[in-house]
C-alpha positions in Angstrom: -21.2 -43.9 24.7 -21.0 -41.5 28.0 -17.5 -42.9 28.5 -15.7 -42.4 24.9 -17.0 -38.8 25.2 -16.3 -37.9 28.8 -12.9 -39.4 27.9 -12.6 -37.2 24.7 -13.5 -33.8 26.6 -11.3 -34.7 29.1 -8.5 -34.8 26.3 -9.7 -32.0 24.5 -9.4 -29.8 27.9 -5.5 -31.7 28.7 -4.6 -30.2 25.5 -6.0 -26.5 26.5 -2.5 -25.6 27.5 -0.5 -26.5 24.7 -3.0 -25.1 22.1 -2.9 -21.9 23.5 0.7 -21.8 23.9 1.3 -22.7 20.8 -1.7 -20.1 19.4 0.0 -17.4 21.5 3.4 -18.2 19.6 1.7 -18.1 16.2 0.7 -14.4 17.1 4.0 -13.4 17.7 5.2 -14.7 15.0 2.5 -13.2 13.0 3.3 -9.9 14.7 6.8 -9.7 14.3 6.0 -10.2 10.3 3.4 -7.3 10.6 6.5 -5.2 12.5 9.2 -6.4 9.9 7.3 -5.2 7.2 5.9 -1.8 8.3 9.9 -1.1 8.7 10.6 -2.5 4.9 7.2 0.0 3.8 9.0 3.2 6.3 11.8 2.1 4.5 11.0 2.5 0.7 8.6 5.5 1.4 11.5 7.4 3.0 14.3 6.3 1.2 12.4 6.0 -2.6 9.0 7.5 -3.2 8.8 10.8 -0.9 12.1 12.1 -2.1 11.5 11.2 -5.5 8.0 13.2 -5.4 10.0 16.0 -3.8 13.2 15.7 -6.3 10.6 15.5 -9.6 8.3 18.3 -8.3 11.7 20.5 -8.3 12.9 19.4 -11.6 9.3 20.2 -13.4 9.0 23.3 -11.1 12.2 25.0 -11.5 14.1 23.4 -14.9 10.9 22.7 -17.0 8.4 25.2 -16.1 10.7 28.2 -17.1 11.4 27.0 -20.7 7.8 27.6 -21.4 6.3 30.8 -21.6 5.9 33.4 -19.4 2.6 32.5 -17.2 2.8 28.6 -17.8 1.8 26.9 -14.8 1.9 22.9 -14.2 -1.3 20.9 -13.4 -0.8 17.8 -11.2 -3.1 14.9 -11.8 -4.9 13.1 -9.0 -2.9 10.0 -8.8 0.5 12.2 -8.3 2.3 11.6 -5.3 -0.3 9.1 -4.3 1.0 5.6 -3.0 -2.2 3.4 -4.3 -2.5 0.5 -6.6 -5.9 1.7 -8.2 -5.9 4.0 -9.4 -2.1 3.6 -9.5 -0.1 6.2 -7.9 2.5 7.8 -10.1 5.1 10.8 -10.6 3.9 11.0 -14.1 0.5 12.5 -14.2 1.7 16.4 -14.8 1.1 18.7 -17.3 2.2 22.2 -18.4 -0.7 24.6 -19.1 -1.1 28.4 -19.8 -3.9 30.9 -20.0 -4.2 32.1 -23.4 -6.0 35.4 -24.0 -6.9 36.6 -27.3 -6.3 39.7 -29.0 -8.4 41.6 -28.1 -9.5 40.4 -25.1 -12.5 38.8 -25.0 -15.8 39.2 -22.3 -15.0 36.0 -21.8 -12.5 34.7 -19.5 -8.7 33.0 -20.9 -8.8 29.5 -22.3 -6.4 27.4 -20.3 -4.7 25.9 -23.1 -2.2 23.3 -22.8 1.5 23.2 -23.7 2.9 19.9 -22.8 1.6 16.7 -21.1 4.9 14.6 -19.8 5.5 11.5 -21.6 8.6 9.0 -19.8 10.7 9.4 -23.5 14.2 9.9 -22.8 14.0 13.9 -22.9 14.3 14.8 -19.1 16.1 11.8 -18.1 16.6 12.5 -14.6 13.0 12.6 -14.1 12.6 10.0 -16.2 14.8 7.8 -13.7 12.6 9.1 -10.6 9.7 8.7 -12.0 10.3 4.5 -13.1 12.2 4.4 -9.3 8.6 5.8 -7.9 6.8 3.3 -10.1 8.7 0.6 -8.7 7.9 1.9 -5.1 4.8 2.0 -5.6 4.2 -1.3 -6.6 6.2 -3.0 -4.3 4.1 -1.0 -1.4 0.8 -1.6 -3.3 0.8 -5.0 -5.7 -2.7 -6.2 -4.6 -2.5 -10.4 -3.6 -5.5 -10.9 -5.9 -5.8 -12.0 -9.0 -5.9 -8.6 -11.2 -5.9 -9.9 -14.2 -2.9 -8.9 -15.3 -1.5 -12.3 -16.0 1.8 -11.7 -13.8 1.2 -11.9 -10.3 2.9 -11.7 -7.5 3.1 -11.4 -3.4 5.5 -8.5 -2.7 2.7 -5.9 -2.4 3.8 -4.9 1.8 0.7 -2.8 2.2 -1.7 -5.9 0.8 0.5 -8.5 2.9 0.2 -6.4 6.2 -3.4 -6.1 5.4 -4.0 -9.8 5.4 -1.4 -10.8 7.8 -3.4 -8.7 10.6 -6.6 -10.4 9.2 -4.3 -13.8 10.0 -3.6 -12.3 13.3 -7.0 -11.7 14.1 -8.3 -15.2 13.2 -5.7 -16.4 15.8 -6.3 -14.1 18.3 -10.1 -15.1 18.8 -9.0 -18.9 18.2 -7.2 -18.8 21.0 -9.9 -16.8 23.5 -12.1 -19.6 22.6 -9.3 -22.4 23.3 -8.9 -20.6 26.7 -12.6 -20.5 27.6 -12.6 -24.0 26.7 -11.1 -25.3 29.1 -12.9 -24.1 32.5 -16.3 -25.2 30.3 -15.3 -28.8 29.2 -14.2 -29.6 33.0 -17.8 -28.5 34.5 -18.7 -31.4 32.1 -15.8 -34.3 32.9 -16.7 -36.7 35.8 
């Protein structure tokens, strides 16, 4: 039995070279994914979503905002701006409020009342356009690789991709520390 195992270390430390070489090209390759898509994710956050943020916050500020009374203000929910899945960022979540105070004044401080909540309907379509480009951003930055229930999934999500890939990356890196150590071990153990 000594001899069909010292003869299968022995092969198992030959190999050493090759695993690791070919372990070491598997990283690359790994990282050059990891590098191609942090370029595509620069690439649609600087070319879609932050100028469409910018470009919508402009349009509600300064073509909106003035139509409505004098001392309207707009109220930006917490998911504006935001590049997340889940909560799911949006352009969307904005509203147009305004501090009402009765006649005559109350003790009481003014009731923010509001005015207008934006709905995607065809009535500021320019913003309308930004806001289903951002969507779209968003989502193919964010589209989880999970199962969300949703009945449509998909793989595009870059942030969720580059997430797992450096998990993959990871797993290979420590694979092949241990393929390298292997090799001075199994020979203290080869006649």
């Amino acid at each position: 039995m000594g001899a069909i195992t010292n003869a299968k270390l022995r092969q198992m430390r030959d190999i050493v070279p090759d695993q690791s070489d070919a372990l070491a090209t598997s990283i690359q390759q790994v990282q050059d994914q990891i590098t191609e898509l942090s370029e595509q994710a620069l690439a649609i956050e600087t070319e879609i979503t932050t100028p469409d943020e910018a470009t919508a916050v402009i349009i509600i500020e300064t073509i909106i905002l003035p139509t409505f009374p004098v001392g309207s203000y707009v109220v930006y929910g917490a998911g504006f701006g935001a590049i997340q899945w889940d909560p799911k960022g949006n352009i969307s979540a904005w509203s147009i409020w305004r501090n009402i105070i009765p006649v005559p004044p109350p003790i009481l401080p003014a009731v923010p009342t509001l005015l207008y909540t934006y709905v995607n309907n065809g009535t500021y379509p320019d913003l309308d356009a930004l806001v289903d480009d951002y969507a779209f951003g968003n989502d193919y930055l964010t589209r989880p690789l999970y199962d969300s229930g949703l009945g449509s999934e998909a793989s595009y999500g870059i942030y969720p991709t580059i997430v797992n890939l450096n998990l993959g990356k990871t797993y290979l890196t420590n694979n092949k520390t241990k393929i390298d150590a292997s090799e001075s071990v199994f020979s203290g153990y080869i006649d």
